[in-house]
DSSP file (Angstrom, degrees, kcal/mol; ACC not computed):
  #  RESIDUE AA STRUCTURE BP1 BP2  ACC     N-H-->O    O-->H-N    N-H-->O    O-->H-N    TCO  KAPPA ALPHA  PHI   PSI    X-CA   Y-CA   Z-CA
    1    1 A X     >        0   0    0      0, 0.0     4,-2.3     0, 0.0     0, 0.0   0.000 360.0 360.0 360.0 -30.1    0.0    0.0    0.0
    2    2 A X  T  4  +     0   0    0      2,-0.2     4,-0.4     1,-0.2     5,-0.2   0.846 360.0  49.6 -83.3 -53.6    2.7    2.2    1.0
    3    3 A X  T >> S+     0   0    0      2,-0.2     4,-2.5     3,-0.2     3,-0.6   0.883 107.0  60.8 -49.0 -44.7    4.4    1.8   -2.9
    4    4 A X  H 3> S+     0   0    0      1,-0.3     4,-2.2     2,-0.3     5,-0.3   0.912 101.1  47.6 -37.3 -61.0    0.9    2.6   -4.1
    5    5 A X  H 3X S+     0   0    0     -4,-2.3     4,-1.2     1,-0.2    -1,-0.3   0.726 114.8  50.3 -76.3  -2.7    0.8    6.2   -2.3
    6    6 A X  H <>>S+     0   0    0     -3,-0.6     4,-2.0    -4,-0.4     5,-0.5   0.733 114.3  43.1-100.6 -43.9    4.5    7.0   -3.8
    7    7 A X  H  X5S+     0   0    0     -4,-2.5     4,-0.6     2,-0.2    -2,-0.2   0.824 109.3  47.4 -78.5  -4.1    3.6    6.1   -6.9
    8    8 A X  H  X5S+     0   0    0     -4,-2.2     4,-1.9    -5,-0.2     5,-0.3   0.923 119.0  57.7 -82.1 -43.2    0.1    7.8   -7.3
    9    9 A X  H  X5S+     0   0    0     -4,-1.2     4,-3.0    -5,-0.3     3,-0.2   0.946 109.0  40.9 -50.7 -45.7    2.6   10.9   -5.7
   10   10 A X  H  X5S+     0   0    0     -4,-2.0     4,-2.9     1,-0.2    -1,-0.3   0.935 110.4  54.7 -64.6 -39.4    4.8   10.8   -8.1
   11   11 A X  H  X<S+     0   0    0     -4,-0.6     4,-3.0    -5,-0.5     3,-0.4   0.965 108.4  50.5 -43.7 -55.0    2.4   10.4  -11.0
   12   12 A X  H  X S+     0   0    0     -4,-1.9     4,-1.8     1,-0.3     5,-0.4   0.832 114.8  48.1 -74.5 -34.2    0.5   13.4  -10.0
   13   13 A X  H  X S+     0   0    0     -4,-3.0     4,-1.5    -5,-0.3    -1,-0.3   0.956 105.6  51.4 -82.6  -8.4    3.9   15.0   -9.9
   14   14 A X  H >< S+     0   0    0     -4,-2.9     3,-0.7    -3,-0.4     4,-0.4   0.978 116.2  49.1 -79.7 -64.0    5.1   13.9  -13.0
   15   15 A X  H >< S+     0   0    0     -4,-3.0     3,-1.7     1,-0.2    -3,-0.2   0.819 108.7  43.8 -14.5-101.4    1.6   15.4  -14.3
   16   16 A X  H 3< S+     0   0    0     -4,-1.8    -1,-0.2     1,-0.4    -2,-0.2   0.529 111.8  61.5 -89.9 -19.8    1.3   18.9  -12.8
   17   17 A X  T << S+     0   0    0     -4,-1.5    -1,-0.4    -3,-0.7     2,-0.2   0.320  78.2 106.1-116.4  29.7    5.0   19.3  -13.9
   18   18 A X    <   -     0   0    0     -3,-1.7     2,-0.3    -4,-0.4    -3,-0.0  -0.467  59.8-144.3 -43.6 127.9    4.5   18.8  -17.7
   19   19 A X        -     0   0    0     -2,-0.2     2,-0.3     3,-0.0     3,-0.1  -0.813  23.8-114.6-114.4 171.0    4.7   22.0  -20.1
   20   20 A X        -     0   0    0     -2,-0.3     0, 0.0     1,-0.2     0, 0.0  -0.670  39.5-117.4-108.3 119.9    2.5   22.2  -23.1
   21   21 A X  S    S+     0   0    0     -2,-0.3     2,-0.2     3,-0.0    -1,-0.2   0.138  72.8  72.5 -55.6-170.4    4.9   21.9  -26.2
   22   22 A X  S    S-     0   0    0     -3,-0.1     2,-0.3     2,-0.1    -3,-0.0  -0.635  87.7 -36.2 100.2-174.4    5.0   24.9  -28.5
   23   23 A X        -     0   0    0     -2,-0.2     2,-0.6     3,-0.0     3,-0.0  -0.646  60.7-111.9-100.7 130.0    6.4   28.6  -28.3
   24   24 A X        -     0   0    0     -2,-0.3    58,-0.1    57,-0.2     2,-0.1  -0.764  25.5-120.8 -81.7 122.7    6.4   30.4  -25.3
   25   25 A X        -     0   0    0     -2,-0.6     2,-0.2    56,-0.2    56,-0.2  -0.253  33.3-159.6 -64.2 123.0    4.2   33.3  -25.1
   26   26 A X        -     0   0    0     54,-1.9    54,-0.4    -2,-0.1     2,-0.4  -0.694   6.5-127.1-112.5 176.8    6.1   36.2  -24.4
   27   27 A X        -     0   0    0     -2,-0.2     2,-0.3    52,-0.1    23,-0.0  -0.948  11.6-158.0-144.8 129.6    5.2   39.4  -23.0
   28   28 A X        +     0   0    0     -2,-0.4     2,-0.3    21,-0.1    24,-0.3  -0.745  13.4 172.7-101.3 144.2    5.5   43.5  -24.0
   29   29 A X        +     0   0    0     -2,-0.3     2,-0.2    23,-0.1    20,-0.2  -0.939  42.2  34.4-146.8 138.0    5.3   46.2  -21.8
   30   30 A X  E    S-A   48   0A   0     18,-1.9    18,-2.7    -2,-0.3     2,-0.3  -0.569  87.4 -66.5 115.1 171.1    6.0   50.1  -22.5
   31   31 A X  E     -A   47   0A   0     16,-0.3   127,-1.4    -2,-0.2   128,-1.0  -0.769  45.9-172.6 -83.8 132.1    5.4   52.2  -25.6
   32   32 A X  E     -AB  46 157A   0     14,-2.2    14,-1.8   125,-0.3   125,-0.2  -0.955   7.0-149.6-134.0 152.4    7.2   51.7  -28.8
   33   33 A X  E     -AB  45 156A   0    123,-1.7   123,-0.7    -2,-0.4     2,-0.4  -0.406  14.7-164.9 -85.5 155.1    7.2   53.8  -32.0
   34   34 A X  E     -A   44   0A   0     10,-1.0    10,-2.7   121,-0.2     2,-0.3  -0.917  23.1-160.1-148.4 114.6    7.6   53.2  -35.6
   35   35 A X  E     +A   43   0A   0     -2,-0.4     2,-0.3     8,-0.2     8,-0.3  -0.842  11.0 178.6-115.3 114.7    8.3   56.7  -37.6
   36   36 A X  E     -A   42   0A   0      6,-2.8     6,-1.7    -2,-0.3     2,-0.9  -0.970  15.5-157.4-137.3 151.3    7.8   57.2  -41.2
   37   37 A X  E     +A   41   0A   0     -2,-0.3     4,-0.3     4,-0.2    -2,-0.0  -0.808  35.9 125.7-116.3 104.6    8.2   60.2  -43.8
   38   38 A X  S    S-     0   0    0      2,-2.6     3,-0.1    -2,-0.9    -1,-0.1   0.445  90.8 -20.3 -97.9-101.1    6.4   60.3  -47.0
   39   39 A X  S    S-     0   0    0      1,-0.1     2,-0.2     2,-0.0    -2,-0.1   0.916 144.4  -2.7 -76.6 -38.3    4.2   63.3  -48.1
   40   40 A X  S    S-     0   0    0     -4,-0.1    -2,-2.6    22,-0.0     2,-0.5  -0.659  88.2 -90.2-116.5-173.6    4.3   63.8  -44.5
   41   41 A X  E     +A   37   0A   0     20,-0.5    20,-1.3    -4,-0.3     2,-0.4  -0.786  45.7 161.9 -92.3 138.0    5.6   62.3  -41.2
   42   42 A X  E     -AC  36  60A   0     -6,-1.7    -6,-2.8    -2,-0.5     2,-0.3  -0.973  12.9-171.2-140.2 146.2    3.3   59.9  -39.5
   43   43 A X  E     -AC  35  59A   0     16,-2.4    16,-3.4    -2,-0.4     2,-0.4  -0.984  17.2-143.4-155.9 163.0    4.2   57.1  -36.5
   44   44 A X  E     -AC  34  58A   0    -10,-2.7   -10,-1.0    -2,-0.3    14,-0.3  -0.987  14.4-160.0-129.7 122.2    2.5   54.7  -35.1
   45   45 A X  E     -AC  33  57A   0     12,-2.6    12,-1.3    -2,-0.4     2,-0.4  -0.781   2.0-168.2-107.5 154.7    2.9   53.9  -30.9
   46   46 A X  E     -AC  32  56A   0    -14,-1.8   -14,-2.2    -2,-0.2     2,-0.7  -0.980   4.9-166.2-107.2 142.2    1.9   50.6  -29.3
   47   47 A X  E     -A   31   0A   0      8,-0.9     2,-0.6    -2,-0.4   -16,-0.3  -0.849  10.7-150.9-128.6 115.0    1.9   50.7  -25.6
   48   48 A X  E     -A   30   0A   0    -18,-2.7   -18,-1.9    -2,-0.7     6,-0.2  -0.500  14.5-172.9 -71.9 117.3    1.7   47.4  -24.2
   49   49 A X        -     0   0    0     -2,-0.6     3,-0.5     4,-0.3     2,-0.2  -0.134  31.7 -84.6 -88.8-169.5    0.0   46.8  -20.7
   50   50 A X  S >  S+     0   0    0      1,-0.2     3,-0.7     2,-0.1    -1,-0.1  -0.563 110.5  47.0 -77.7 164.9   -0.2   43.7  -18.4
   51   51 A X  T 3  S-     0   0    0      1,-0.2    -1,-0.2    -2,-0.2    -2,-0.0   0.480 137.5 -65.6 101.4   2.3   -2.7   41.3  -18.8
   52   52 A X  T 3  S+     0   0    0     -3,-0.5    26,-3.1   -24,-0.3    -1,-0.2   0.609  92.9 157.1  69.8  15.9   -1.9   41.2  -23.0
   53   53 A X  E <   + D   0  77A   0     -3,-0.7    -4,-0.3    24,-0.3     2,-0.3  -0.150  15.1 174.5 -86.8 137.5   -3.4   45.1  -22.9
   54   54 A X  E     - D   0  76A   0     22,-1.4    22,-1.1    -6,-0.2    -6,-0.1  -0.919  26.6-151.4-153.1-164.6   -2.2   47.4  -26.0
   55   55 A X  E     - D   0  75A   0     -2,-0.3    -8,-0.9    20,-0.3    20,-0.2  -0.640   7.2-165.1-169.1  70.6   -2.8   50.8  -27.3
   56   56 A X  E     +CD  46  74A   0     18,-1.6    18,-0.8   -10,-0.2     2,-0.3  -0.456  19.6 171.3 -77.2 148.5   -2.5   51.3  -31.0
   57   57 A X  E     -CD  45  73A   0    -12,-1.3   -12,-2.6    16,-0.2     2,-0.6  -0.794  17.8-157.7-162.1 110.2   -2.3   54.9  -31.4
   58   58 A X  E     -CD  44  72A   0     14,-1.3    13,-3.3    -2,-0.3    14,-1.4  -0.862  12.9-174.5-109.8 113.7   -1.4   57.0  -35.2
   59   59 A X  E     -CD  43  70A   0    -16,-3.4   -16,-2.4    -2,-0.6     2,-0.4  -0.935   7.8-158.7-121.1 143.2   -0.1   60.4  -35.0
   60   60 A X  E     -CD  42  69A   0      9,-2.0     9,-2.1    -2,-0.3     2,-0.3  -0.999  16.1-130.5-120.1 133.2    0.6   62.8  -38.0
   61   61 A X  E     - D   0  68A   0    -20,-1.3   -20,-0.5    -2,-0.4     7,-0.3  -0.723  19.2-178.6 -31.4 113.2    2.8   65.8  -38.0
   62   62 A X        -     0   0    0      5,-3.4     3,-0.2    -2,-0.3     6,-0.1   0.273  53.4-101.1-132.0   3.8    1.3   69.0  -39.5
   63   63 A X    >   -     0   0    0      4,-0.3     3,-3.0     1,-0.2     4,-0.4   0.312  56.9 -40.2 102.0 165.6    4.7   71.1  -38.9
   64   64 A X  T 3  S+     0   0    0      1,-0.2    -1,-0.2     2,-0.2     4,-0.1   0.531 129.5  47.6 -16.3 -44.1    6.1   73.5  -36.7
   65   65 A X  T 3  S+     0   0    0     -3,-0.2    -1,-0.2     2,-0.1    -2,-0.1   0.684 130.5  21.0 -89.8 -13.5    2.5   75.9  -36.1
   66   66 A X  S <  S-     0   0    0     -3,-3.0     2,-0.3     1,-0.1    -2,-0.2   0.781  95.3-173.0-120.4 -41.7    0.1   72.9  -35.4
   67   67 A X        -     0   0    0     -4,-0.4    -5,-3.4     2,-0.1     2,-0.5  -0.806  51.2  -6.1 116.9-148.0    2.8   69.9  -34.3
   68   68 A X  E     -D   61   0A   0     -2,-0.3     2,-0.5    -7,-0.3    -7,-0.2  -0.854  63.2-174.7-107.6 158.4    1.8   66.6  -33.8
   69   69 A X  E     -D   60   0A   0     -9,-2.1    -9,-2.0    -2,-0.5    38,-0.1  -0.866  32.3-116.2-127.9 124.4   -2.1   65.6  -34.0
   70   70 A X  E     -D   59   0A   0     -2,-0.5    36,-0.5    36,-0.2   -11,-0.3  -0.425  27.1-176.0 -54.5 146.9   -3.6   62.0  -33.2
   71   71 A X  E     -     0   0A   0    -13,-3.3    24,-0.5     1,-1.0     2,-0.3   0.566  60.3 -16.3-129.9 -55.5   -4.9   61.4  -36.4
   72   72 A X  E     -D   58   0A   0    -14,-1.4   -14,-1.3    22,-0.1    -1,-1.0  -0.876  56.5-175.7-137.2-170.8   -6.9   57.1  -35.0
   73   73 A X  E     -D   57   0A   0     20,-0.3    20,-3.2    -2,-0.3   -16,-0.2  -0.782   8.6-173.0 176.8 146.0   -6.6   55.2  -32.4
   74   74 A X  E     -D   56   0A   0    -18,-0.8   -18,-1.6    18,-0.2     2,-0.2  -0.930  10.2-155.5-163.0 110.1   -7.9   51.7  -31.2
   75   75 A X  E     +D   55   0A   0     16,-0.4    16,-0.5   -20,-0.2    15,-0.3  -0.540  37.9 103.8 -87.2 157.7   -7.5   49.9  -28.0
   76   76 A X  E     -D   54   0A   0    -22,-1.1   -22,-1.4    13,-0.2     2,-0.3  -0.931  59.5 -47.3 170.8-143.1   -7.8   46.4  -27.4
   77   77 A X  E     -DE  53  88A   0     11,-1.1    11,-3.7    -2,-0.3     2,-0.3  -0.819  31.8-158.1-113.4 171.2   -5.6   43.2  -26.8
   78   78 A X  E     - E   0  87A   0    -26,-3.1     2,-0.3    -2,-0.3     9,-0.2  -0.721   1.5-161.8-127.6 167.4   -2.3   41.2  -28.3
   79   79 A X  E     - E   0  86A   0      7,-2.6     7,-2.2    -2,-0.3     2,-0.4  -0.835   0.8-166.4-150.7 139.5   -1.0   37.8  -28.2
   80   80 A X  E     + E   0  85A   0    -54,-0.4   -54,-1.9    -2,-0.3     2,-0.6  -0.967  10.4 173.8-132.9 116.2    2.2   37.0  -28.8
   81   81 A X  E >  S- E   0  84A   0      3,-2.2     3,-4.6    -2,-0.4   -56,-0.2  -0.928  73.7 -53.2-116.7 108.0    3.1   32.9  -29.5
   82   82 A X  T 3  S-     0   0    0     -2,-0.6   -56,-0.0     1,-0.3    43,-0.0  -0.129 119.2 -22.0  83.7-140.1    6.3   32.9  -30.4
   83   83 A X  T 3  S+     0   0    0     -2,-0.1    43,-1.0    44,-0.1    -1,-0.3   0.015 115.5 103.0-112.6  29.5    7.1   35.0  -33.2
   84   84 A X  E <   -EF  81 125A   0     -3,-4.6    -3,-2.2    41,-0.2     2,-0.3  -0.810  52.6-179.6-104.5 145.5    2.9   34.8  -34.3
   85   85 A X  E     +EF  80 124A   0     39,-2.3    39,-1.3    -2,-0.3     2,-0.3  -0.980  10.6 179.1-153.4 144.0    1.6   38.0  -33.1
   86   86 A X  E     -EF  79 123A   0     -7,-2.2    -7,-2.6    -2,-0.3     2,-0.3  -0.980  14.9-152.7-153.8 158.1   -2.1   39.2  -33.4
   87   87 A X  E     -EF  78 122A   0     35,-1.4    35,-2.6    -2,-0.3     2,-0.4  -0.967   0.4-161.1-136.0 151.1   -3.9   42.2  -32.3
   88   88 A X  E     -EF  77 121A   0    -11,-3.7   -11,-1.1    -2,-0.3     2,-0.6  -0.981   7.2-176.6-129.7 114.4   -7.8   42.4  -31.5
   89   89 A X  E     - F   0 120A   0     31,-4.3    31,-2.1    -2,-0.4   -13,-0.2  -0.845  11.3-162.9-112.9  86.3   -9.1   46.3  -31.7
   90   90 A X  S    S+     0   0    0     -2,-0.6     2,-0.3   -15,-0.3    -1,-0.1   0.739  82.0   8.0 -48.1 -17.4  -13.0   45.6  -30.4
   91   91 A X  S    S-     0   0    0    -16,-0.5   -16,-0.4    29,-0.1     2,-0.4  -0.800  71.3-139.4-177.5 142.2  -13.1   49.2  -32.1
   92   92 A X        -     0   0    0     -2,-0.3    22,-3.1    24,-0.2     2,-0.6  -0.807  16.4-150.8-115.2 141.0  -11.2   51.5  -34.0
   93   93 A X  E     +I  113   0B   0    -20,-3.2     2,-0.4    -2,-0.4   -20,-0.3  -0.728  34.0 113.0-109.8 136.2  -11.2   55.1  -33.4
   94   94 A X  E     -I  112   0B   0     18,-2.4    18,-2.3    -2,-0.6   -22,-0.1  -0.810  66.4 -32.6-150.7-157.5  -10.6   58.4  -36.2
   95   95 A X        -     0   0    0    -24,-0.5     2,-1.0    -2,-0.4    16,-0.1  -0.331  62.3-120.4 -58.8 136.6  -12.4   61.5  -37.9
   96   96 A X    >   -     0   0    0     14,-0.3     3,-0.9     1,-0.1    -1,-0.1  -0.731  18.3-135.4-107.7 121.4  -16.1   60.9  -38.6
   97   97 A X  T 3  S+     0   0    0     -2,-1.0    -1,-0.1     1,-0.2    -2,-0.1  -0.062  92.9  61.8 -92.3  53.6  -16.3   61.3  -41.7
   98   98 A X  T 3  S+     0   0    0      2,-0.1    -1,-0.2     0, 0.0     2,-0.2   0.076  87.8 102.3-109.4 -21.2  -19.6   63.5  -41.9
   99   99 A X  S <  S-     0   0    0     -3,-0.9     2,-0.2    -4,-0.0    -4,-0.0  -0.606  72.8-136.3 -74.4 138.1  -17.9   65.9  -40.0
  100  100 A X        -     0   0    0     -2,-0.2     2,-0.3    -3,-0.0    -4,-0.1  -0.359  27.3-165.0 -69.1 175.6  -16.2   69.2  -41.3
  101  101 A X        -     0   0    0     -2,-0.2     2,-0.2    -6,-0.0     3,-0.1  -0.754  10.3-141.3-160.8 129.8  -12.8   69.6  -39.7
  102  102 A X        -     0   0    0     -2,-0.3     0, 0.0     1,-0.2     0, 0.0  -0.591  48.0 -76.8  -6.1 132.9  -10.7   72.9  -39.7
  103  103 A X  S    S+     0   0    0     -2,-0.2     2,-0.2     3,-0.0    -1,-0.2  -0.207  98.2  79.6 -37.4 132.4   -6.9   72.7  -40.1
  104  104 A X  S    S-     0   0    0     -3,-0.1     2,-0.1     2,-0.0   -38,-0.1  -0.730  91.0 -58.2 135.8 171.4   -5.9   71.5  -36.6
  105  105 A X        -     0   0    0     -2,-0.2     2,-0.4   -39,-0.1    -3,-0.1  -0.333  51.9-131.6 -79.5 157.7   -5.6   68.9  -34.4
  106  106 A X        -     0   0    0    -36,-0.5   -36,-0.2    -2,-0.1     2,-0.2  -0.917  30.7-109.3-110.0 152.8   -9.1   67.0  -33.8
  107  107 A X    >>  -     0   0    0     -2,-0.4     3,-0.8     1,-0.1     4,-0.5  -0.345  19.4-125.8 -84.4 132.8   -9.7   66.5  -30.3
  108  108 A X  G >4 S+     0   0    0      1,-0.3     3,-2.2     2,-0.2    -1,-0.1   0.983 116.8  59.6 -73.6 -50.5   -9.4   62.3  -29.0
  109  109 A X  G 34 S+     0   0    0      1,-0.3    -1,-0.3    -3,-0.0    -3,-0.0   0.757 100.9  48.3 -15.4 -55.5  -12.8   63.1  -27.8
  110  110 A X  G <4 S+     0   0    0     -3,-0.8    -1,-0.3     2,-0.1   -14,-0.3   0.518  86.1 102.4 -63.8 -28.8  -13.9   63.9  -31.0
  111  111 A X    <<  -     0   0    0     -3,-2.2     2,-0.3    -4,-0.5   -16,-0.2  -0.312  60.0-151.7 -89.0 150.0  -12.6   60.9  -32.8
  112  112 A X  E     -I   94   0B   0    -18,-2.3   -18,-2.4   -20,-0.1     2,-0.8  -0.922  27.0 -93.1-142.2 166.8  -15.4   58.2  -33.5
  113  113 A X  E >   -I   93   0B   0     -2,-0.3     3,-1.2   -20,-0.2   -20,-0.2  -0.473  39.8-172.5 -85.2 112.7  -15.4   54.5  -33.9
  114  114 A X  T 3   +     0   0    0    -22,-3.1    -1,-0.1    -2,-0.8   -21,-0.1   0.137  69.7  54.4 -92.8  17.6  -15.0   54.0  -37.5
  115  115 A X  T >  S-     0   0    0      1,-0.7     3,-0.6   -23,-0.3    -1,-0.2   0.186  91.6-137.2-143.3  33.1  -15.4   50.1  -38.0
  116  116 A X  T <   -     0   0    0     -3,-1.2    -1,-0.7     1,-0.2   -24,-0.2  -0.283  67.0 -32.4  54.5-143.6  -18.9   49.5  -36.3
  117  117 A X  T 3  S+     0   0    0    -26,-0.1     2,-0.8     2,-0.0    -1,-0.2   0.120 112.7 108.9-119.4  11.7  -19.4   46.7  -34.2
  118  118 A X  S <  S-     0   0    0     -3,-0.6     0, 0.0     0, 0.0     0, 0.0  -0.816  70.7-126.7 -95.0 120.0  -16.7   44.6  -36.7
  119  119 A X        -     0   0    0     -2,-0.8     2,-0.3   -28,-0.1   -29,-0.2  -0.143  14.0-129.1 -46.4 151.5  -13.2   44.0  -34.5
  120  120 A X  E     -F   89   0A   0    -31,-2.1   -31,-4.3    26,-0.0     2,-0.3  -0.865  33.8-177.0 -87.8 154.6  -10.3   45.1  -36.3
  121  121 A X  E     -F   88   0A   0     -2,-0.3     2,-0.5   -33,-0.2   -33,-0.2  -0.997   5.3-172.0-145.0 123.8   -8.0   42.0  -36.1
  122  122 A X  E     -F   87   0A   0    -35,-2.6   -35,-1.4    -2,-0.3     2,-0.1  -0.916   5.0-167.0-124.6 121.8   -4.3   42.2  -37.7
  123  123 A X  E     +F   86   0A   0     -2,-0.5    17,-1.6    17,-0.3     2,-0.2  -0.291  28.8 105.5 -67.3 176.2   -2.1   39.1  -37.9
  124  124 A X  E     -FG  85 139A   0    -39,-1.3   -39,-2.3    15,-0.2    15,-0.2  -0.844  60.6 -79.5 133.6-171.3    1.8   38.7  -38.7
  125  125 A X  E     -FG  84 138A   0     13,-1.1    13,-2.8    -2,-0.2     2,-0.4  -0.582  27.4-148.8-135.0 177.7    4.8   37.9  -36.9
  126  126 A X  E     - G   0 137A   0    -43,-1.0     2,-0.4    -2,-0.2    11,-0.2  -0.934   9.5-172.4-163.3 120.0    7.2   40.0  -34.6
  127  127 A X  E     - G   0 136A   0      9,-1.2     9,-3.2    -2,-0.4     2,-0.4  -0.976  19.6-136.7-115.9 127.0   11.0   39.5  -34.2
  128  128 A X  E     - G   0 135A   0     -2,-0.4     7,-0.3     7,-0.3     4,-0.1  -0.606  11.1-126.9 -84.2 154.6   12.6   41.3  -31.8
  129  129 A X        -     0   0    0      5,-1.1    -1,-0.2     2,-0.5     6,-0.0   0.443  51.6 -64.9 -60.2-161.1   15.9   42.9  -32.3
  130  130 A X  S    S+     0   0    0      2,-0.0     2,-0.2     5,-0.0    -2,-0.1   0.982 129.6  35.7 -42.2 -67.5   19.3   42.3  -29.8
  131  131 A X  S >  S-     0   0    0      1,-0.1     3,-1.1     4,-0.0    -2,-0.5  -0.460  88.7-125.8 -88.6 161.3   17.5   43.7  -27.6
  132  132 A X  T 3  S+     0   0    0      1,-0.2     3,-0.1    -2,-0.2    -1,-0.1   0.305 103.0  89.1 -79.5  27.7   13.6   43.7  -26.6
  133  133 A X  T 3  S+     0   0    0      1,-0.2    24,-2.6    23,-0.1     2,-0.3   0.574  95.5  32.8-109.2 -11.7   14.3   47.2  -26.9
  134  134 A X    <   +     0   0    0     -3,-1.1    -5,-1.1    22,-0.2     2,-0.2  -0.905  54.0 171.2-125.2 158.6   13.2   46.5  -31.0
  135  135 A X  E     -G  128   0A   0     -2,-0.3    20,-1.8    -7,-0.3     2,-0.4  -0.861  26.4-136.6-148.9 140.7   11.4   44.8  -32.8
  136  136 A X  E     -GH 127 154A   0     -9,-3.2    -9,-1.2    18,-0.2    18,-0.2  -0.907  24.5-155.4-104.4 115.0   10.2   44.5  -36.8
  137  137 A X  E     -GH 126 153A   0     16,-1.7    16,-1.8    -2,-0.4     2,-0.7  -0.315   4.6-162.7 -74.9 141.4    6.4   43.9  -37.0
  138  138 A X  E     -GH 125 152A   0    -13,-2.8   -13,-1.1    14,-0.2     2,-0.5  -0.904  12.6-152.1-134.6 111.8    5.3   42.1  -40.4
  139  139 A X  E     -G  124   0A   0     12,-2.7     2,-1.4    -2,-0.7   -15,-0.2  -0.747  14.4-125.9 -69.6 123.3    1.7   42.5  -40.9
  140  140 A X        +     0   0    0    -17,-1.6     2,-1.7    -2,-0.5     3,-0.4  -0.497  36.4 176.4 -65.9  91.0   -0.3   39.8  -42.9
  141  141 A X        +     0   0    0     -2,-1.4    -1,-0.1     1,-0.2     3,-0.1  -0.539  26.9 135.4-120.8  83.4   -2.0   42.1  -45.4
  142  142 A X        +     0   0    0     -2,-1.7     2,-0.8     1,-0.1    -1,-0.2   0.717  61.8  60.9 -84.7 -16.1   -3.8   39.9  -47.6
  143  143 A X    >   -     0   0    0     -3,-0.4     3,-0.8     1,-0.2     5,-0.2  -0.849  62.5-157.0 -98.4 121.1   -7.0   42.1  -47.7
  144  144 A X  T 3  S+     0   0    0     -2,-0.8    -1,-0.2     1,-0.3     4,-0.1   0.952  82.5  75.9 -69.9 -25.1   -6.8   45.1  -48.8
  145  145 A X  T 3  S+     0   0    0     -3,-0.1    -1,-0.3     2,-0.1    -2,-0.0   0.920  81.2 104.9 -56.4 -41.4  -10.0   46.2  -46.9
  146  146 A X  S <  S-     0   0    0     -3,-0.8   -24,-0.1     1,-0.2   -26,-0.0   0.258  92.5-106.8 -71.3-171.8   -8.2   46.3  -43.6
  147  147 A X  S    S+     0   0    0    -26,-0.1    -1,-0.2     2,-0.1    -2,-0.1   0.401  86.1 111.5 -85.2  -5.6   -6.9   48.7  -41.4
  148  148 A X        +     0   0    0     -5,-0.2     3,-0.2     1,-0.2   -26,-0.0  -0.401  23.9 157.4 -55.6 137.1   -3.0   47.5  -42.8
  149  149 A X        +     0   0    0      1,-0.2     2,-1.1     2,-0.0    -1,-0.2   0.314  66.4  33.5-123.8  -2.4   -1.2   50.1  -44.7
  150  150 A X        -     0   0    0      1,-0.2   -11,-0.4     3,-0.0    -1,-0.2  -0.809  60.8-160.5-152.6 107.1    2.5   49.0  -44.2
  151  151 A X  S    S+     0   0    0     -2,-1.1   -12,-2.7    -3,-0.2     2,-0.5   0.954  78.0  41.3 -65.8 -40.1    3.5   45.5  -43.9
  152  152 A X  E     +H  138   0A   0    -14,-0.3     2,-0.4     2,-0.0   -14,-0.2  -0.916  65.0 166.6 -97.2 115.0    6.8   45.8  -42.4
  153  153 A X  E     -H  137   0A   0    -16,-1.8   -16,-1.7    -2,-0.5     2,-0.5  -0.966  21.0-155.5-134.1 132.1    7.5   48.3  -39.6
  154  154 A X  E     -H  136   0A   0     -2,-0.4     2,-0.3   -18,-0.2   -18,-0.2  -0.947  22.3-178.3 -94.8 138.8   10.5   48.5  -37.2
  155  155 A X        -     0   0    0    -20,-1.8     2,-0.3    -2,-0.5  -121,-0.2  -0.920  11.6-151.2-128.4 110.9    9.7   50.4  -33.6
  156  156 A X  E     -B   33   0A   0   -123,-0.7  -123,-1.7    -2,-0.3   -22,-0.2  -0.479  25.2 -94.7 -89.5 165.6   11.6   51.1  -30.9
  157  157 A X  E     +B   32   0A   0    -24,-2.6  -125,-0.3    -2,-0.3    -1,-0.1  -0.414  35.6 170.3 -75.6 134.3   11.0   51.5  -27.3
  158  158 A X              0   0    0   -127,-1.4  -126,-0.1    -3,-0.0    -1,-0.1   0.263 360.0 360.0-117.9  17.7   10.5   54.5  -26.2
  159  159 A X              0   0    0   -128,-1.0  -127,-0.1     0, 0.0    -2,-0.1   0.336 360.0 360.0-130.9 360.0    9.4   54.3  -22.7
């Protein structure tokens, strides 16, 4: 009887101390940016919480007398498997476009949820640099309807 109860212990430990194969979920915290200049300058921050938490957030530059202006913005959650990375934006927010605007920044307030009651969802993969202090995001932009505009972005940390 006495073999019995050491081996059902051991069993149980031999259980509970099992991992689940696969890629280990790794985990972001802090803001980083990704900066680019075309007709204008535009970046785009994520700021990563606990809990899988982000904060997608698009700013434009409008030059030296207005500065920079939040242009959308979309809150929601990440997962990161590996190098598989997805983001889930239950709603994305920008300009409603019925509105007249003045030159200027529009007020975050102001900004209205621009994809209905349909998530935005982006797949793609994320390698971090040397450090976790980069990374280059590769968006999966097979539709054009979505919210992708740039398949490759590198961003660095800036908090």
């Amino acid at each position: 009887m006495k073999n019995q109860f050491f081996l059902l212990i051991l069993l149980l430990f031999v259980i509970t101390s099992c991992e689940e194969e696969g890629n280990p979920v790794s985990i972001l915290e802090g803001s980083y940016e990704h900066s680019i200049e075309t007709a204008y300058v535009s970046k785009t921050v994520m700021t990563f919480g606990n809990g899988g938490t982000v904060l997608v957030e698009y700013f434009r530059n409008y030059g030296e007398e207005i500065g920079w202006c939040l242009t959308n913005y979309g809150s929601g959650t990440y997962t990161l498997n590996g190098e598989e990375f997805s983001v889930t934006l239950p709603a994305f927010y920008g300009p409603d476009p019925t509105a007249l605007y003045s030159v200027g920044c529009i007020p975050r307030e102001e900004l209205v949820n621009v994809t209905g009651d349909d998530p935005v969802v982006l797949e793609g993969t994320l390698v971090f640099g040397e450090t976790r202090d980069t990374f280059t995001l590769n968006y999966n932009c097979d539709d054009l309807l979505t919210m992708c505009n740039a398949t490759t972005m590198d961003f660095n940390k800036v908090e």
